[in-house]
DONU-873565 format. One record per residue: residue in three letters; x, y, z of N, C-alpha, C in turn. Coordinates in steps of 0.1 Angstrom, whole numbers, padded with zeros to 4 digits, always signed. Each point is the difference from the previous one (the first is absolute). Layout:
BEGIN
ALAXYZXYZXYZ;...
END
This chain:
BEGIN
UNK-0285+0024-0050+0004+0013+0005-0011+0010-0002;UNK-0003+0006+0007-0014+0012+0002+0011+0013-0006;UNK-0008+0010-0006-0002+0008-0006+0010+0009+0013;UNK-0002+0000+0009+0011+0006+0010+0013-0004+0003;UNK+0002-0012-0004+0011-0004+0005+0010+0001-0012;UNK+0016+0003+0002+0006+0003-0010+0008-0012+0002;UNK+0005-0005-0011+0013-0012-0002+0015+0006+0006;UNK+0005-0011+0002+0015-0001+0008+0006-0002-0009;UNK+0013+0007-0003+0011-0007-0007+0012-0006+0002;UNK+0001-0007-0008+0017-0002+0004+0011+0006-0009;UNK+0009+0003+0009+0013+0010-0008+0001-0004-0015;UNK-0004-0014-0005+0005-0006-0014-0015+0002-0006;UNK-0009+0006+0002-0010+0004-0002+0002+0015-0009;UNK+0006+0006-0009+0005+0012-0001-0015-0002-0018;UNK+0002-0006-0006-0007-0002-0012-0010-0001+0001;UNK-0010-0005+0012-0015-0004+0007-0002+0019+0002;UNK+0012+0003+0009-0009+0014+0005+0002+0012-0012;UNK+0011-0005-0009-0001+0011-0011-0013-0003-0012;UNK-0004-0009+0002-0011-0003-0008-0013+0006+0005;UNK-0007-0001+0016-0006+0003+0007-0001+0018+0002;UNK+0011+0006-0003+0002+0013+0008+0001+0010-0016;UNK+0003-0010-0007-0001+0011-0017+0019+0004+0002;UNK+0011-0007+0003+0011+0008+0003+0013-0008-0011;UNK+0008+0002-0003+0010-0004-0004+0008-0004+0007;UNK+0002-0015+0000+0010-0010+0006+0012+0005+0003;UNK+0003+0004-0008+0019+0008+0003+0000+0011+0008;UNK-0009+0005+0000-0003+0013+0010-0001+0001+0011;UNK-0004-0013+0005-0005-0003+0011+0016-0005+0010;UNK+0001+0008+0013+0015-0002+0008-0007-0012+0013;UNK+0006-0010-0002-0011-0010+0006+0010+0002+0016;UNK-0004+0001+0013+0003+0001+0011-0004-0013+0006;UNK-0006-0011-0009-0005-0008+0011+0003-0009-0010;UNK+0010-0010-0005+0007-0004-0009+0012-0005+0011;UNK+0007+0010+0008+0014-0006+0005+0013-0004-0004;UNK-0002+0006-0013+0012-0004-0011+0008+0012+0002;UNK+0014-0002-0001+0009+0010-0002+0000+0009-0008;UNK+0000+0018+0008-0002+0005-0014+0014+0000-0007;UNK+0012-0001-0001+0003+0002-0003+0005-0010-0012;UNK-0012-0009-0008+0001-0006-0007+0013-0012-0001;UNK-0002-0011-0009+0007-0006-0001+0016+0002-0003;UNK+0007-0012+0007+0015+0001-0003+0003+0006-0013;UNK+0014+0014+0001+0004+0005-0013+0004-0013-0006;UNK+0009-0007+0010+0010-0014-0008-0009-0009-0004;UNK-0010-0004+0002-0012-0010-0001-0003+0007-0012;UNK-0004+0009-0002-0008+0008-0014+0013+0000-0012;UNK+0009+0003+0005+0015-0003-0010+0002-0015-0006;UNK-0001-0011+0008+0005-0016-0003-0014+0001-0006;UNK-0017+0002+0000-0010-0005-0004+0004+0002-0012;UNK+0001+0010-0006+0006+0006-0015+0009-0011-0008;UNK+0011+0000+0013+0010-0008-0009-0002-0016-0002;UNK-0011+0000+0008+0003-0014+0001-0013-0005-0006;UNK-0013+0006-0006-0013-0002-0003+0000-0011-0010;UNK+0014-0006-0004-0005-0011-0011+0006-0016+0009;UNK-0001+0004+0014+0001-0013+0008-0014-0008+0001;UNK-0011+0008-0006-0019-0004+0002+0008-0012-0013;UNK+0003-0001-0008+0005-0011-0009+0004-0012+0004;UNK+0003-0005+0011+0003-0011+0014-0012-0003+0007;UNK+0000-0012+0006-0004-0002+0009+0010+0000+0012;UNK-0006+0007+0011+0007+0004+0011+0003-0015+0011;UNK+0013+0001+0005+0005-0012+0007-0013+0000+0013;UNK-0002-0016-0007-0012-0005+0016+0006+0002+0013;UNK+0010+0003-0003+0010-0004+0015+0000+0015+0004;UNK+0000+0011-0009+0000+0014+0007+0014+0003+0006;UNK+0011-0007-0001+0013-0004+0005+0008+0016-0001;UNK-0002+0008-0008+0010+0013+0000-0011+0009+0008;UNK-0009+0005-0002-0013+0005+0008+0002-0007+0017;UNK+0000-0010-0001+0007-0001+0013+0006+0002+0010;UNK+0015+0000-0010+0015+0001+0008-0007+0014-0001;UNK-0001+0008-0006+0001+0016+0003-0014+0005+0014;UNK-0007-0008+0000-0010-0003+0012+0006-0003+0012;UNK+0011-0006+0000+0006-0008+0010+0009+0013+0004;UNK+0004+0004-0006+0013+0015-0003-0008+0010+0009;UNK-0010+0003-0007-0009+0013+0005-0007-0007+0018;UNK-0001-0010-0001-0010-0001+0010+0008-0005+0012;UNK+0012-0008-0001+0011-0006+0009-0008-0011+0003;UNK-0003-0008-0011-0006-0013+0006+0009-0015-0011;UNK-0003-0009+0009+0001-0011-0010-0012+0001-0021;UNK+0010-0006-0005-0011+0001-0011-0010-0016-0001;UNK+0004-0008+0005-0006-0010+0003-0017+0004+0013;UNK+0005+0008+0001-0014+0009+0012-0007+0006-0010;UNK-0002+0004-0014-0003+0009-0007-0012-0008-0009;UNK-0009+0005+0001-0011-0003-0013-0007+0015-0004;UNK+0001+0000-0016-0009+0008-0005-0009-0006-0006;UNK-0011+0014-0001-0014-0002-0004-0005+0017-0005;UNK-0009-0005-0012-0005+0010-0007-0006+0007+0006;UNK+0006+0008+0010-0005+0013+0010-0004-0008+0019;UNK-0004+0010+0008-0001-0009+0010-0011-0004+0004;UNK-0008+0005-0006-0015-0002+0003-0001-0016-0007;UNK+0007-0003-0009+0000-0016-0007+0006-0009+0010;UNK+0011+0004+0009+0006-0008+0012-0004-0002+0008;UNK-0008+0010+0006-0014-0001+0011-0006-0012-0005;UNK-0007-0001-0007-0010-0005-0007+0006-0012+0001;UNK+0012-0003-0005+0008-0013-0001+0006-0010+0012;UNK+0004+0010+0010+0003-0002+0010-0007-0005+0011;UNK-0014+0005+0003-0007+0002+0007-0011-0015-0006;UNK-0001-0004-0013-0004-0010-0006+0007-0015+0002;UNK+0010+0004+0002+0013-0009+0004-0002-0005+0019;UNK-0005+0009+0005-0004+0002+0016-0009-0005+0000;UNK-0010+0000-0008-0014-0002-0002-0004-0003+0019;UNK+0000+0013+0007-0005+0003+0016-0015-0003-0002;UNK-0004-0001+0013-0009-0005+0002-0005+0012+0010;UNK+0009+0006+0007-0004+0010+0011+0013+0008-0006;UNK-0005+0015-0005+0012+0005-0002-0004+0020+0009;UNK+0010+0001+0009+0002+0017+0003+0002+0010-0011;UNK-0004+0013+0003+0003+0006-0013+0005+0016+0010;UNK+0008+0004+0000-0001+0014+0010-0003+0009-0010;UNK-0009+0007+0004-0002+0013-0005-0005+0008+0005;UNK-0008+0012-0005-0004+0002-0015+0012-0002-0012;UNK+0000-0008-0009+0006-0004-0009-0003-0002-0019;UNK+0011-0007-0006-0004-0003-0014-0012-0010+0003;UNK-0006+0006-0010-0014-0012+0001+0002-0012-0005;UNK+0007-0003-0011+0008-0014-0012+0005-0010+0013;UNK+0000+0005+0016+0005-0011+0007-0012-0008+0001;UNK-0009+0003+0004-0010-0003+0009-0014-0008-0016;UNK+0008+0008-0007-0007-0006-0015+0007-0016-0008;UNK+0012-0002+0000+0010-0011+0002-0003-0011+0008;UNK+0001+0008+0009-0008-0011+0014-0012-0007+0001;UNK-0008+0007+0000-0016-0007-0008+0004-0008-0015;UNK+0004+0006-0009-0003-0007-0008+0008-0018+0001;UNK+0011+0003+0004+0006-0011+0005-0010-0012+0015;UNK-0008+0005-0001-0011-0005+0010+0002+0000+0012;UNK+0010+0011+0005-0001+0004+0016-0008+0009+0006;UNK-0002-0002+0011-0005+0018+0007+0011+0007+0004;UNK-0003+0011+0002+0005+0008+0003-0001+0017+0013;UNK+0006-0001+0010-0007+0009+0015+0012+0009-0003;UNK-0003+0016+0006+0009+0007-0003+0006+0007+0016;UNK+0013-0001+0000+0003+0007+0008+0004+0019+0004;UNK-0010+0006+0003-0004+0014-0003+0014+0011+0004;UNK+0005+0004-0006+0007+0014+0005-0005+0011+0003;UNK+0004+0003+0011-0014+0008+0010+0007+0011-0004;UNK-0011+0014+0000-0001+0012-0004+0005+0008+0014;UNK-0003-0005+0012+0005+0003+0009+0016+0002+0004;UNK+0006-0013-0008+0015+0000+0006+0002+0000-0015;UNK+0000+0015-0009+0003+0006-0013+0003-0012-0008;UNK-0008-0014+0003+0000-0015-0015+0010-0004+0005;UNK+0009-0004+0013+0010-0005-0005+0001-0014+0012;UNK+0005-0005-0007-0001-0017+0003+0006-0003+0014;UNK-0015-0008+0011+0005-0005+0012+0006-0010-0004;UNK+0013-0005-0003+0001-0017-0001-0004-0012+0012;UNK+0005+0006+0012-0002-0006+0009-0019-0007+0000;UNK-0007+0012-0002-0018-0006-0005+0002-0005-0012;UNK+0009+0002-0010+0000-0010-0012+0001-0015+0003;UNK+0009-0001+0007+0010-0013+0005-0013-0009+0010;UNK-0005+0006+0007-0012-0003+0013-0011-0007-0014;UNK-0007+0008-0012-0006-0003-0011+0003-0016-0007;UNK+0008+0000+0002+0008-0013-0006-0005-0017+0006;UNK-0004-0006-0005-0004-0012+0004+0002-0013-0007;UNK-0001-0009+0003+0003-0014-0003-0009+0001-0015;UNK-0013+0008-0004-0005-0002-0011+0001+0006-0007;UNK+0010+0011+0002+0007+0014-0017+0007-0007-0003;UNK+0000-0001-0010+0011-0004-0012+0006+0011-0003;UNK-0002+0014-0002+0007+0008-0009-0004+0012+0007;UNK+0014+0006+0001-0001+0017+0004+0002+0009-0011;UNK-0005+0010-0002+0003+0009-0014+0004+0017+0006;UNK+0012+0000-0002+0001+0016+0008+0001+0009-0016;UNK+0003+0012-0002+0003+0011-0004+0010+0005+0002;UNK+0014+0003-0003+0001+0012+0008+0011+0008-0012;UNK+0003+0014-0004-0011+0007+0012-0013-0006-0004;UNK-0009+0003+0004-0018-0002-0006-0007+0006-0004;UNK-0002+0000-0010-0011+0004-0008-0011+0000+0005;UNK-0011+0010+0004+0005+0016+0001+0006+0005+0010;UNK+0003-0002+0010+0002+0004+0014+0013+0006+0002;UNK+0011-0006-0009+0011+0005-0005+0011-0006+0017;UNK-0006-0008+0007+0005-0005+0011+0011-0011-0004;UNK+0007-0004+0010+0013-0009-0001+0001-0011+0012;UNK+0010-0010-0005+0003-0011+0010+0011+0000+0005;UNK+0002+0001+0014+0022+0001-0003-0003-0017-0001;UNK+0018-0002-0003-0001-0010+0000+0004-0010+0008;UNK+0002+0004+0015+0000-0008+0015-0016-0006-0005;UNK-0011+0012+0000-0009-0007+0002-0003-0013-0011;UNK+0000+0001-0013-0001-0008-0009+0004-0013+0002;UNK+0015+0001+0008+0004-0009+0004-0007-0009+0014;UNK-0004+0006+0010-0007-0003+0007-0015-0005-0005;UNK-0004+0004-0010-0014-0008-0009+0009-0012-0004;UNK+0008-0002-0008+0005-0011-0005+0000-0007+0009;UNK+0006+0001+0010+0005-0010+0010-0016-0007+0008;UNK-0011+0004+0001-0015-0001+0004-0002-0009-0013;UNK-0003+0008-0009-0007-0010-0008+0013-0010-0006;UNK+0005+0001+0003+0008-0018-0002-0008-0009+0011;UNK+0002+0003+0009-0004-0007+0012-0017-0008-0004;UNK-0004+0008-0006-0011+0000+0000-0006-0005-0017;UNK+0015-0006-0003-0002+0001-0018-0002+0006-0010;UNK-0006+0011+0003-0003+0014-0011+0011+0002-0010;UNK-0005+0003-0007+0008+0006-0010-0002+0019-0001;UNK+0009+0012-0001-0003+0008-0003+0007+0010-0014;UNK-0014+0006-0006+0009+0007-0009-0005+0013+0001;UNK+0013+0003-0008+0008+0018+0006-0001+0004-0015;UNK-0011+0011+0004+0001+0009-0016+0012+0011-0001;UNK+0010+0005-0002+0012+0010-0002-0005+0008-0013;UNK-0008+0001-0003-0005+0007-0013+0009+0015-0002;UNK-0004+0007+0017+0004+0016-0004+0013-0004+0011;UNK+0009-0007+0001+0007+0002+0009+0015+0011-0001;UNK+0002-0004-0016+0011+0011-0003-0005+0013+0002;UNK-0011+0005+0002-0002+0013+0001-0001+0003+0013;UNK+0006-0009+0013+0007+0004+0010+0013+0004+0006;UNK+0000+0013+0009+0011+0007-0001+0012-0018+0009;UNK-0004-0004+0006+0008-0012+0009-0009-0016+0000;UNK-0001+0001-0015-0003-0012-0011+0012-0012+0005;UNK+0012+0006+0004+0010-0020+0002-0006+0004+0013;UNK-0003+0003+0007-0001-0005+0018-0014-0003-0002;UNK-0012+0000-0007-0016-0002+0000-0001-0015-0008;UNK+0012-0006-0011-0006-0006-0008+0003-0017+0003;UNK-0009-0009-0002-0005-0015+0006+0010-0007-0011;UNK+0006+0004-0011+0008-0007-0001+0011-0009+0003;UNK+0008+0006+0012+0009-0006+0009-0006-0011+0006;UNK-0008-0003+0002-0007-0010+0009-0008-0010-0006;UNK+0001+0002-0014+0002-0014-0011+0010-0008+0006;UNK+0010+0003+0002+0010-0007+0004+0004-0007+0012;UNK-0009-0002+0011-0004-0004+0011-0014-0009-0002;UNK-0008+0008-0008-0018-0006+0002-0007-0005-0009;UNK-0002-0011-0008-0007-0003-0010-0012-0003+0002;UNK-0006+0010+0008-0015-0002+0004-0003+0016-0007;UNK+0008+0007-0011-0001+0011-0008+0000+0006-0007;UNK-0007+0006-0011+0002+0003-0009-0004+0014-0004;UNK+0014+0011-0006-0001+0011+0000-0001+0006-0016;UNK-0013+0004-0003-0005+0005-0009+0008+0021-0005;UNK+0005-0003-0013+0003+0016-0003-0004+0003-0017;UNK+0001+0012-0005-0008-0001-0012+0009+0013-0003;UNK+0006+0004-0014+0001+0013-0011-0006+0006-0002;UNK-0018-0006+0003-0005+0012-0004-0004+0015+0001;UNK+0006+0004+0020+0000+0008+0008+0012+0013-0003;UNK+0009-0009+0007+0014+0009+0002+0002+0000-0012;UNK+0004-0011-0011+0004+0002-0013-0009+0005-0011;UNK-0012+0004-0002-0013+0007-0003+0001-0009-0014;UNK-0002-0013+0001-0003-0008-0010-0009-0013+0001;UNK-0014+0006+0008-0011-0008+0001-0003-0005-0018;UNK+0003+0004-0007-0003-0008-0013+0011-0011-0002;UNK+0011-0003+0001+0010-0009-0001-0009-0011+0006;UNK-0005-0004+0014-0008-0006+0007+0014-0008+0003;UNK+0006+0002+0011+0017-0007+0000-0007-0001+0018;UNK+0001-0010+0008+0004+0001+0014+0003-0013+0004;UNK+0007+0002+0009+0006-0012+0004-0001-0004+0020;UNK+0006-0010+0000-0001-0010+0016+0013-0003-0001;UNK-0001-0001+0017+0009-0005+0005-0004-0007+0010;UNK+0009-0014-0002-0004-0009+0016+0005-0016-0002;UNK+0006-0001+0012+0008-0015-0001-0003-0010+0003;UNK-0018+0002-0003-0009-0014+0003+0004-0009-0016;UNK+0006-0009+0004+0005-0004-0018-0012-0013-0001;UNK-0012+0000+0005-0011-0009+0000-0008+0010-0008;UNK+0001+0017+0004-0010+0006-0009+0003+0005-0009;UNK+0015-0002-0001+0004+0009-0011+0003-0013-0012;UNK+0000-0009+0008-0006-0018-0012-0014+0001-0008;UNK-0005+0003+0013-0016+0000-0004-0001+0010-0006;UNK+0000+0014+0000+0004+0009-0013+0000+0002-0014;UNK+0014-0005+0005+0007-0006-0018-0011-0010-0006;UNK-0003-0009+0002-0008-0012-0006-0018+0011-0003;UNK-0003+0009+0011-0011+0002-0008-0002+0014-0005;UNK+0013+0010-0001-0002+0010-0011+0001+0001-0012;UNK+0000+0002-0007-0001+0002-0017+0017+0004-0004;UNK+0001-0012-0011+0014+0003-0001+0009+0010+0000;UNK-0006+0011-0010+0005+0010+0001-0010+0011+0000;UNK+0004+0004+0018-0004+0006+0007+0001+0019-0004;UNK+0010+0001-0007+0009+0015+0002+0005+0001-0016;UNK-0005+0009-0005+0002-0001-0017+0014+0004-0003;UNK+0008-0001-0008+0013-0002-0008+0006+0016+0011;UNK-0006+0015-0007+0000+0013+0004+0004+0003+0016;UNK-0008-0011+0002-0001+0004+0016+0015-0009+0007;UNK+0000-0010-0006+0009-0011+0005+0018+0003-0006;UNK-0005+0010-0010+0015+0002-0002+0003+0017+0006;UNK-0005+0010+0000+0002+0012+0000-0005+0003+0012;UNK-0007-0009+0012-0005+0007+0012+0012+0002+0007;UNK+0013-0007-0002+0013+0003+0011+0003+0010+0000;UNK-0001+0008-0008+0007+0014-0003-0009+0011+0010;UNK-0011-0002+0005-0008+0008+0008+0006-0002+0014;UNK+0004-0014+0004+0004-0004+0013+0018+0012+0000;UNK+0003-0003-0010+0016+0006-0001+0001+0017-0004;UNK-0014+0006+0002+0003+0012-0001+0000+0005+0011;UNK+0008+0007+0006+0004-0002+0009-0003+0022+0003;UNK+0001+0008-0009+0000+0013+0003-0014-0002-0002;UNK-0008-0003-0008-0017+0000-0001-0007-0005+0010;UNK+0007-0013+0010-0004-0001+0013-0002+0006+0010;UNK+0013+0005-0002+0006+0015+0010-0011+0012+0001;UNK+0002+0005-0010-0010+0012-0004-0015-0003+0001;UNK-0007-0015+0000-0014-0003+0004-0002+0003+0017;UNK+0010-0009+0002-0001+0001+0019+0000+0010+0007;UNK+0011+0014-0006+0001+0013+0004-0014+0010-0005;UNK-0006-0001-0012-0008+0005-0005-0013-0004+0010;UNK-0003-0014+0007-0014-0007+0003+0005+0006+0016;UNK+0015-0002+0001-0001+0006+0020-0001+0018+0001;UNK+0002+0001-0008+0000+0017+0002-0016+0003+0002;UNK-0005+0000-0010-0015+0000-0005-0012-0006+0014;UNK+0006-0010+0002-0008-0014+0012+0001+0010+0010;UNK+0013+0007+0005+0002+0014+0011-0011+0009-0005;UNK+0007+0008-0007-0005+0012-0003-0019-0005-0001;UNK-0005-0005-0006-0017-0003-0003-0003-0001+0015;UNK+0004-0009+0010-0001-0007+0010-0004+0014+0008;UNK+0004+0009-0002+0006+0013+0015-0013+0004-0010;UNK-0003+0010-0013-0011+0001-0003-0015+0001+0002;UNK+0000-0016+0001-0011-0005-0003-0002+0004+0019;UNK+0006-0008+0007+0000-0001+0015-0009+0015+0003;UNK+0011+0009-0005-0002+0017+0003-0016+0003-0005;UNK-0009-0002-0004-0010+0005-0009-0013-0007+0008;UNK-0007+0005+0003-0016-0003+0007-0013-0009-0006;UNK+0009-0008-0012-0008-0003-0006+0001-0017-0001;UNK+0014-0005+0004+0009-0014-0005-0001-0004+0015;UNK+0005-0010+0006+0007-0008+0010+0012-0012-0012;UNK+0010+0003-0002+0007-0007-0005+0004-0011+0006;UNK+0006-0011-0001+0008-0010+0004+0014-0001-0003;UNK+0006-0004+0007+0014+0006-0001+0003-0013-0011;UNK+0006+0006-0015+0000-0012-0005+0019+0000-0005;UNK+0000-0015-0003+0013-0008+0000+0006-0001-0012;UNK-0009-0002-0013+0000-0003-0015-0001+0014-0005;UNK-0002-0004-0015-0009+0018-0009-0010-0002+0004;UNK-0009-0005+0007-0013+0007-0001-0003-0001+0017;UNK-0011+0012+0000-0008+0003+0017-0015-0003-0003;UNK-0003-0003+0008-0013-0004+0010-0004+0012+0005;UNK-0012+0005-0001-0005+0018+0009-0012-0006+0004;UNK-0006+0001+0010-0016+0004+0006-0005+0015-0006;UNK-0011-0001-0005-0007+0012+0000-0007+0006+0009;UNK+0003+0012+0006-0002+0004+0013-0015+0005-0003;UNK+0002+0011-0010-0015+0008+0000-0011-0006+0002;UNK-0008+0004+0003-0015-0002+0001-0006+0000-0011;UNK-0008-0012-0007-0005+0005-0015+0007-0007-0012;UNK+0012+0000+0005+0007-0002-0012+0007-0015-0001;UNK-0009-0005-0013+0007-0017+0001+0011-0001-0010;UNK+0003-0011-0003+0016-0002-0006-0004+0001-0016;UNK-0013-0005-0002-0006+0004-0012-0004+0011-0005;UNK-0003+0006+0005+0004+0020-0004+0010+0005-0007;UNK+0011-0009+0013+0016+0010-0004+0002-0007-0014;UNK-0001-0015-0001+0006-0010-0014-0008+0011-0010;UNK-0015+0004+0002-0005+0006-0010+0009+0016-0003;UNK+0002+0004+0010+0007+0016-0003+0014-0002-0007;UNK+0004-0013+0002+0016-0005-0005+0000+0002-0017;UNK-0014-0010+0000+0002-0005-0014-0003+0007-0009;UNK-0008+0013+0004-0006+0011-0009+0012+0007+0000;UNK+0013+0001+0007+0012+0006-0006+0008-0006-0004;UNK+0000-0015-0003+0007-0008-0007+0009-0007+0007;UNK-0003-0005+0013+0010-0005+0008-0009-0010+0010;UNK+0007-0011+0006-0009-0011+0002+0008-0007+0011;UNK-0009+0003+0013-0002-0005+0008-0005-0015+0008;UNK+0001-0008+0008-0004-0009+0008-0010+0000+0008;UNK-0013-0001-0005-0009-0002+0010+0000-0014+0008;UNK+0002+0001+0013+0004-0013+0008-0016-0008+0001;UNK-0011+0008+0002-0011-0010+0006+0000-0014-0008;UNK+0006-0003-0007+0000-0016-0002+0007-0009+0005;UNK+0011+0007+0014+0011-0006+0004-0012-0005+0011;UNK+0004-0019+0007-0008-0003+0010+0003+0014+0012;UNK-0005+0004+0011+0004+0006+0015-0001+0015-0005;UNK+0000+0006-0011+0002+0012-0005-0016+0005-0004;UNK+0000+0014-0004-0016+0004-0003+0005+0010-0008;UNK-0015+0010-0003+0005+0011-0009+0007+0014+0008;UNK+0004-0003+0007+0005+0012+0008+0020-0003-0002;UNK+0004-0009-0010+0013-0003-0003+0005+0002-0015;UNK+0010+0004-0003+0005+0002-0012+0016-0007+0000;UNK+0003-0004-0012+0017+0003+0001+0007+0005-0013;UNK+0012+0004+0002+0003+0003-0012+0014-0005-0002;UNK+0007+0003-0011+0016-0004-0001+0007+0014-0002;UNK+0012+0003+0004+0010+0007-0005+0004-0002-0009;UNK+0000+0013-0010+0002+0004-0013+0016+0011+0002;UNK-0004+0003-0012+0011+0012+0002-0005+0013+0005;UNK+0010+0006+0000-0003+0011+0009-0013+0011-0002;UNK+0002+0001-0014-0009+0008-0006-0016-0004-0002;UNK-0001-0011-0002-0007-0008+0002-0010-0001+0013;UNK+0011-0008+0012-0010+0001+0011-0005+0011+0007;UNK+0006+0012-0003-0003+0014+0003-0008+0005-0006;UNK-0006-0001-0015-0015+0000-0004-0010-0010+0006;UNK+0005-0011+0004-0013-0008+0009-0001+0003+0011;UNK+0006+0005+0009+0001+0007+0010-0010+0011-0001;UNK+0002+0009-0008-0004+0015+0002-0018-0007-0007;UNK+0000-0009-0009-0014-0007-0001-0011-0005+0010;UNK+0007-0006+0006-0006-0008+0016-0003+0010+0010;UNK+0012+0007+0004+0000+0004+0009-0012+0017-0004;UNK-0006+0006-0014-0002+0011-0004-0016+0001+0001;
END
């Protein structure tokens, strides 16, 4: 890296740039993180307490109560259900399990797909979300993409960063192609609860029709418990969910997580209050940012937006720098493939919050 060029971070990057910048870790209001602010479940933080001398067990291999409450929260079979120490481990597992040889990737996206994929000794071609039609997915040119030699489709949705969506006619219309065609596709749901019409968008239903699928979701977002490392799959290929079992590590999900994560799924006012809190905010930022001479926003779906930097001059590395000198931390996109430094994103915080980043960027 030349003396001009500044490093990229990633949202879990908070210790790297407090070290680099001279700043105090706690200080720092991370915008490019994606985590709920409104911290983890009160009921989850209640049972951890009561229950903190269950680390004294080994937690059931079977995951069998973690389950049925999976099954509860998500309306699925529990026999469809596998967890894994976060999702990024599932990917990794899943996709290893696929071991593709020709695999699609739509983005700009998480990079851990296209990193999975190689290392599992596939290539990997990306299907672009054009900046023209605001990132959002032609299926129909997805479906046309599709050939006798992909093994594996990888969508997002929404996606990271673009904050774009799939209904789910179309998803279903992918399924139905790459069966034809043998593919297998998997569906990341990461930020999907943090959509306002989350049951009409979500690929779960279609487990139950298509075992050419597997739908990836994770706590560490909506439930703001990326340290737990808790996510889980769904999908009624019972060939991969064989192959799975046989090559994950027995216990996958420590005692903590396996007894006390239900109580996050069953809060049910803390759910409430995240969804209302992330749609208000998603409005109100949206109209903002739009209004000001400086952004081109993307209309986004999840907590977090996608902006073009309009000005002349001004790259996305500037703004991350004016962010972090006030203690608040931004998404520089240029390491996303199709993207450059003329892009930023951020997450919705609380109110008070994204209205000091606001009056920052935009000042």
């Amino acid at each position: 890296m030349s003396k001009e060029e500044k490093p990229v971070f990633h949202g879990s990057d908070v210790e790297k740039i407090a070290e680099k910048y001279g700043l105090n870790k706690e200080e720092i209001t991370s915008f490019s993180a994606n985590v709920n602010p409104l911290g983890i479940s009160p009921l989850l933080r209640e049972k951890f307490r009561e229950n903190i001398d269950c680390i004294q067990r080994y937690p059931d291999r079977e995951y069998r109560t973690l389950k049925l409450a999976l099954s509860e929260y998500l309306n699925c079979h529990t026999s469809n259900i596998m967890v894994g120490n976060g999702t990024t481990e599932l990917i990794s597992l899943f996709i290893g399990i696929a071991s593709p040889r020709r695999a699609i990737i739509v983005g700009p996206t998480y990079s851990e797909y296209e990193r999975s994929v190689n290392i599992a000794g596939g290539k990997t071609s990306y299907f672009p979300l054009r900046e023209e039609n605001g990132f959002s997915l032609d299926m129909d040119l997805l479906c046309e993409r599709i050939t006798s030699d992909t093994d594996l489709i990888i969508i997002c949705t929404p996606n990271n960063p673009t904050g774009t969506t799939v209904k789910r006619s179309d998803m279903r219309k992918l399924l139905d192609v790459a069966k034809e065609r043998s593919c297998y596709v998997m569906v990341d749901e990461t930020y999907i609860e943090f959509c306002d019409d989350e049951k009409e968008l979500t690929a779960i239903p279609l487990v139950e029709s298509h075992n050419n699928i597997v739908v990836l979701r994770s706590t560490s977002k909506f439930f703001a418990c990326p340290g737990l490392r808790l996510g889980y799959a769904i999908t009624a290929d019972d060939d991969t969910l064989s192959s799975a079992g046989r090559k994950k590590n027995p216990w996958m999900i420590h005692t903590l997580a396996a007894e006390n994560a239900m109580y996050m799924f069953s809060d049910t006012e803390y759910i409430k209050e995240t969804k209302e809190l992330i749609s208000t905010e998603r409005e109100r930022l949206y109209e903002k940012y739009k209004n000001t001479d400086r952004f081109l926003p993307f209309k986004p779906k999840a907590n977090f937006m996608l902006m073009k930097i309009k000005e002349d001059g001004l790259k996305s590395s500037d703004l991350f720098e004016k962010a972090i000198h006030e203690n608040m931390m931004i998404r520089d996109c240029q390491s996303f493939p199709f993207l450059d430094d003329s892009f930023i994103r951020i997450c919705f915080m609380k109110k008070e919050d994204n209205d000091r980043l606001f009056d920052c960027l935009t000042g």
